[in-house]
C-alpha positions in Angstrom: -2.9 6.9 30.0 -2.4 10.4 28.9 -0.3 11.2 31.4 2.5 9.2 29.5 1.8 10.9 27.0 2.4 14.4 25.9 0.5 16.7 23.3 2.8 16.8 20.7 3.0 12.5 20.5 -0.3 12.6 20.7 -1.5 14.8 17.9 1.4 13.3 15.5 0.2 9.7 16.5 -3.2 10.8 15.8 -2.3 12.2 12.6 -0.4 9.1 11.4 -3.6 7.1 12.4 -5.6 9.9 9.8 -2.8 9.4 7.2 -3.2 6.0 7.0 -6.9 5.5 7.0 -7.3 8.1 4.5 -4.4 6.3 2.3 -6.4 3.1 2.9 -10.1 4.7 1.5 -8.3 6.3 -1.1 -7.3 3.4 -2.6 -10.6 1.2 -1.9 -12.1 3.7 -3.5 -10.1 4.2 -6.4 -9.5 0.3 -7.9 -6.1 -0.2 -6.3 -6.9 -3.1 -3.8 -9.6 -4.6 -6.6 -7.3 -7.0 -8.1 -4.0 -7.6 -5.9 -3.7 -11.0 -7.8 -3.5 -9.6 -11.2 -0.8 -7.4 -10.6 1.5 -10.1 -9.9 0.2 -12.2 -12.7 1.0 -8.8 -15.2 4.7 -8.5 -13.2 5.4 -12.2 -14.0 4.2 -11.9 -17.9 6.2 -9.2 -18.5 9.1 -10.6 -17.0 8.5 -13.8 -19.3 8.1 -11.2 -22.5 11.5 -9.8 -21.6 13.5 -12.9 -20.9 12.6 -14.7 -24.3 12.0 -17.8 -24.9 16.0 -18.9 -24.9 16.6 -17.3 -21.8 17.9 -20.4 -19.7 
């Protein structure tokens, strides 16, 4: 297998891998994936403050 590969693709695919797993525990960690559901509930609320009641 590595002999279709070369160093350079390697280590950069490697890399990306790191990237994203430490994007992924960063944000596990932090809160962001807690509540996926509530951020679309709080996008849709404020949409409804904005329109106003007579928007239609």
């Amino acid at each position: 297998m590595l002999e279709f590969l070369t160093l350079g693709e390697l280590v950069v695919a490697i890399l990306m891998g790191l990237a994203a797993l430490c994007a992924f525990v960063w944000g596990a960690l932090s809160g962001a994936l807690s509540d996926v559901e509530g951020a679309k509930h709080q996008v849709l609320r404020a949409e409804s403050e904005h329109d106003g009641p007579d928007a239609r």
